[in-house]
Each structure stands twice: as C-alpha cells, then as structure tokens.
Backbone as JSON, one array per atom type, in Angstrom:
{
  "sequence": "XXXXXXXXXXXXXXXXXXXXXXXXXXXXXXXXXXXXXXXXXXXXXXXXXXXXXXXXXXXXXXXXXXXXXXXXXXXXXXXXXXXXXXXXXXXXXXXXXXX",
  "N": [[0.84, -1.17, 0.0], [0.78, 1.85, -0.84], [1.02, 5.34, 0.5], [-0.12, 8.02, -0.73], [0.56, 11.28, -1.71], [-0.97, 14.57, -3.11], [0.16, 17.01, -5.11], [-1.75, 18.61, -5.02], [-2.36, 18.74, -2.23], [-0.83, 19.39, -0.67], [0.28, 22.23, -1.39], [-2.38, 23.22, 0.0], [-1.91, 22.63, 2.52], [0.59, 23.76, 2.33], [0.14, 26.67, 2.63], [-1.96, 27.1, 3.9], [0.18, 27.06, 5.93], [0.77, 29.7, 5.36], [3.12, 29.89, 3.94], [4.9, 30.44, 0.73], [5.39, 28.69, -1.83], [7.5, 27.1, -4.59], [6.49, 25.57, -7.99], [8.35, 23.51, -8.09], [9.12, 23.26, -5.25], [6.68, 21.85, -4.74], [6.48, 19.58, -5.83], [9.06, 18.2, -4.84], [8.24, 18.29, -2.24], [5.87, 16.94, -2.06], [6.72, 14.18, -3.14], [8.14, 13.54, -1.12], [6.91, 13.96, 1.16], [5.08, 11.45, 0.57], [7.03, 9.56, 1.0], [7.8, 9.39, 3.37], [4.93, 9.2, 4.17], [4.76, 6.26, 3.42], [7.04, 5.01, 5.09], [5.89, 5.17, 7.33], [3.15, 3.48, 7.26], [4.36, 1.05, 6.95], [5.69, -0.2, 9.2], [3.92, 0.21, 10.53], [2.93, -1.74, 9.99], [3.86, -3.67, 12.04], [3.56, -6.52, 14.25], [3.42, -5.78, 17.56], [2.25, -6.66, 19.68], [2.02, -7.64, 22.86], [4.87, -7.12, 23.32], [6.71, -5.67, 25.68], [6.41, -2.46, 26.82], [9.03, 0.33, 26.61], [9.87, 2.68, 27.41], [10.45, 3.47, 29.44], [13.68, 3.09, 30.34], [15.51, 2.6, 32.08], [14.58, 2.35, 34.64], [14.45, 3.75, 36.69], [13.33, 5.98, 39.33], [11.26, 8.98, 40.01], [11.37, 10.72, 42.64], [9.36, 12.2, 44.61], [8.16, 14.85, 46.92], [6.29, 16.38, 49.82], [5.48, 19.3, 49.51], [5.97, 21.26, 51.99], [6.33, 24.13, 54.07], [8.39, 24.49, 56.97], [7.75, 25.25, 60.33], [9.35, 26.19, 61.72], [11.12, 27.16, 59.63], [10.0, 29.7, 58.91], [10.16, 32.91, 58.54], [8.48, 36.09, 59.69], [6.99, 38.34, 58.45], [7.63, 41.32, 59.32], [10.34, 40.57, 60.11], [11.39, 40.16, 57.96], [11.12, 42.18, 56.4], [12.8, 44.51, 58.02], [15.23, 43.08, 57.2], [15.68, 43.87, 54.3], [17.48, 46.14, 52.62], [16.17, 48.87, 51.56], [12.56, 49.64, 52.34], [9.52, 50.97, 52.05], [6.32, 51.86, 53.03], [5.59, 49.32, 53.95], [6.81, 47.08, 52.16], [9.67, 46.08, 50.53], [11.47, 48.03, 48.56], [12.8, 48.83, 45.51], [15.16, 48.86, 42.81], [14.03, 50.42, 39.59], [12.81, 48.6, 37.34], [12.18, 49.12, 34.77], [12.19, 52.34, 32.72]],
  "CA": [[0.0, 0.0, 0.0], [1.78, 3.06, -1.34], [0.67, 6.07, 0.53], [0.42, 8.95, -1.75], [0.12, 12.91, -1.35], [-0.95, 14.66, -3.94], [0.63, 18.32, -5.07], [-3.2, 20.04, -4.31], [-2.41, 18.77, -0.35], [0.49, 20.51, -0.31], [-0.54, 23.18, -1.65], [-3.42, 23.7, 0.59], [-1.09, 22.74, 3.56], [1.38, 25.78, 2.42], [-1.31, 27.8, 1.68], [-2.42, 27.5, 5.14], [0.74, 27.33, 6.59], [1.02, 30.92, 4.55], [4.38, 29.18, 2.95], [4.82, 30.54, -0.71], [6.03, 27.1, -2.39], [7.45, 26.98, -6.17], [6.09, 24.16, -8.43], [9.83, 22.39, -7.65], [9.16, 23.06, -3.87], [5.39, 21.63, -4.3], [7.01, 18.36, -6.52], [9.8, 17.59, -3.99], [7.76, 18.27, -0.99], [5.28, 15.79, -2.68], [7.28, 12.87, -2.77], [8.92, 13.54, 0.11], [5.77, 13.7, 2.38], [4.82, 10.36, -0.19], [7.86, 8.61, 0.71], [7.38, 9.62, 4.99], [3.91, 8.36, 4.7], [5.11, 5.05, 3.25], [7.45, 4.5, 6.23], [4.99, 4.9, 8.67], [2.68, 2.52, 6.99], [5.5, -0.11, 7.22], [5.63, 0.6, 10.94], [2.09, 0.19, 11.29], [2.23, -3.37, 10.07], [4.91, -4.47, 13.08], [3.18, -6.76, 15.1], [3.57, -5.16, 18.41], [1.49, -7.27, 20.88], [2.72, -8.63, 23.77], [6.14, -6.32, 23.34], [6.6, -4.62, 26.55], [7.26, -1.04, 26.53], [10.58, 0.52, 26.81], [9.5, 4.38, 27.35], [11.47, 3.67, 31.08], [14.8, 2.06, 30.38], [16.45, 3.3, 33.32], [14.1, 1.94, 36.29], [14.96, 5.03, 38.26], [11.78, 6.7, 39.71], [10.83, 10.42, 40.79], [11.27, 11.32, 44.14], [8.68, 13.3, 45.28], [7.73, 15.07, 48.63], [4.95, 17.38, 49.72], [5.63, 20.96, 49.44], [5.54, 21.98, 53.53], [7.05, 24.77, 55.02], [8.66, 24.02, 58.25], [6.93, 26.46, 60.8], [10.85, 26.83, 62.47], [12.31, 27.57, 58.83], [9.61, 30.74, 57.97], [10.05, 34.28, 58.97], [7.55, 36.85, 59.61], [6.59, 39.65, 56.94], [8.03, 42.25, 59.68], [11.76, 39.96, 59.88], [11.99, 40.27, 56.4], [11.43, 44.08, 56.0], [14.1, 44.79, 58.54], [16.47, 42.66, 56.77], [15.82, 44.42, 53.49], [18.17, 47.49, 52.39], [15.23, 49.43, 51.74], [11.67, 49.44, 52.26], [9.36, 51.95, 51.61], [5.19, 51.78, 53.24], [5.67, 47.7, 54.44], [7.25, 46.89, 50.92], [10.31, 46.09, 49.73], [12.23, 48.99, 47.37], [13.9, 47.91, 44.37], [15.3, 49.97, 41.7], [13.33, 50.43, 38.67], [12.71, 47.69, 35.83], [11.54, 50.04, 33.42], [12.35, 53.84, 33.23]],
  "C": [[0.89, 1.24, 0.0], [0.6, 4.41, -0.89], [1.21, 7.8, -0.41], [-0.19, 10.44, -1.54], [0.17, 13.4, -2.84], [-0.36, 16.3, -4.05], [-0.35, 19.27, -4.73], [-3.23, 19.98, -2.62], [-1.31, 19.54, -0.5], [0.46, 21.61, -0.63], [-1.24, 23.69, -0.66], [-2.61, 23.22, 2.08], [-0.26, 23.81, 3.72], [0.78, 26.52, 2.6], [-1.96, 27.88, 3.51], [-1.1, 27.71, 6.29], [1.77, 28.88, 6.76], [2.53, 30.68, 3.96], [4.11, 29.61, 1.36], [6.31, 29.63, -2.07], [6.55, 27.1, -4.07], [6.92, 25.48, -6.79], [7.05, 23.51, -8.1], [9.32, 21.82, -6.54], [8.03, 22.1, -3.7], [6.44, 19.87, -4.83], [7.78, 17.56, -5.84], [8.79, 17.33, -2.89], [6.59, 16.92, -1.05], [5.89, 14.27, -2.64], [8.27, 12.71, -1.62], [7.83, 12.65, 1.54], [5.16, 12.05, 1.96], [5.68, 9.29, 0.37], [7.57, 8.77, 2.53], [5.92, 8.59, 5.48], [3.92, 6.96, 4.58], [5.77, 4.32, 4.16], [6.45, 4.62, 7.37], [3.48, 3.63, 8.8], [3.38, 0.98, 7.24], [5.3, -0.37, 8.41], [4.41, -0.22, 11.32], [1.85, -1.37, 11.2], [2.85, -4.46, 10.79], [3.69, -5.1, 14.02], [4.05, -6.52, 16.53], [2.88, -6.0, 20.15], [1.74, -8.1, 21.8], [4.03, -8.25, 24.22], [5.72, -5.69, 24.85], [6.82, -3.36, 26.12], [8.48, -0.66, 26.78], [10.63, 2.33, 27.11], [10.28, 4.2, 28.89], [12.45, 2.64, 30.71], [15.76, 2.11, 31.46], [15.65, 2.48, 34.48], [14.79, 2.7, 37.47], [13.06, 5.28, 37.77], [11.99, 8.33, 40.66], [10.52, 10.35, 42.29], [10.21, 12.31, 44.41], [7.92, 12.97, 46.91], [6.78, 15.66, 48.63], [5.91, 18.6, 50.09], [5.2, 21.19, 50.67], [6.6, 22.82, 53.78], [7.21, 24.2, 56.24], [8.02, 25.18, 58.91], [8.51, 27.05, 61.72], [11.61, 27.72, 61.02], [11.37, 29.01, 58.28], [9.34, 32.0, 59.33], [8.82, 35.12, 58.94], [7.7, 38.2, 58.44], [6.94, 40.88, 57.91], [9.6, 42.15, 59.81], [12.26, 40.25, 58.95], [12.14, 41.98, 55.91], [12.5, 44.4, 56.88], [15.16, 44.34, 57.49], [16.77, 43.63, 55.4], [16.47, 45.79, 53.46], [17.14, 48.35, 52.69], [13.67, 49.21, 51.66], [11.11, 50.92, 52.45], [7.36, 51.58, 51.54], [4.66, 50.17, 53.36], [5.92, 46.71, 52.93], [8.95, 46.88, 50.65], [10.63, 47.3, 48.82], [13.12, 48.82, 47.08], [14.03, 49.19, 43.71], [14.73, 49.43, 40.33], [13.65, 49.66, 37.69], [12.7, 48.42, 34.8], [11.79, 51.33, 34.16], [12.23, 54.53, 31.94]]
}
C-alpha cells in the first residue's frame, strides 16, 4: 500500500501554513511527504502485541515530597522588612525595571 500525497495537499497545507512554495518546492515536498507516509505505513504493520514497553529504560523513579514549610524555617513579613536594604510603606524597594 503506497501512501500517496498529492501536489493540491500541499498546496493547501502551504497555503495554510502561509508558505509561498514553487512548483519544484510543491514536486519535492510531494514525494517527500509520499515517501514519509510510506514508512509509517511499514511501521504500522509491526506486530507489536505482547512487546513490553521501553518508554522507562532506566528503572529510576521520581522522588517526590509534599511541598511543607517548616513552621521553624519561615520568617515573619516584619523579619523580612528589617532585613531588606530598603523598604518603603511595608514593601520592599527595588530599583526600577523600566524607566
């Protein structure tokens, strides 16, 4: 089974992908995308059933924790303005991003 594209899909694929294609570009791109869809047809006719997967070849696993603050490791919102250089009406003052 020979999948086949024809030069009006491609076309109307450039054409939407606003791509301005020469007849060459449409002709190559044509048997290109022709010869792509043919390998994936191939593909398609691997019996597959019963294969394990292989998407984890490593057998490592994600560590995860829960997101808790410690109630010893967090400062108060009046600790922190002291520490800051400047503050300026219970805020933080930075120098300007934009000017």
């Amino acid at each position: 089974m020979s999948a086949k594209v024809t030069p009006e899909e491609v076309r109307k694929v450039a054409a939407l992908g606003r791509l301005g294609l020469s007849d060459e570009e449409v002709k190559r791109a044509t048997q290109q995308l022709s010869g792509i869809l043919d390998h994936f047809s191939q593909i398609q006719k691997i019996k597959t059933k019963g294969v394990p997967t292989s998407d984890d070849v490593t057998g490592l696993k994600n560590v995860i924790r829960e997101d808790e603050a410690k109630q010893n490791d967090l400062c108060t919102p009046e600790e922190l303005l002291k520490a800051a250089p400047e503050t300026k009406n219970g805020q933080f003052k930075v120098k300007a991003v934009f000017e």
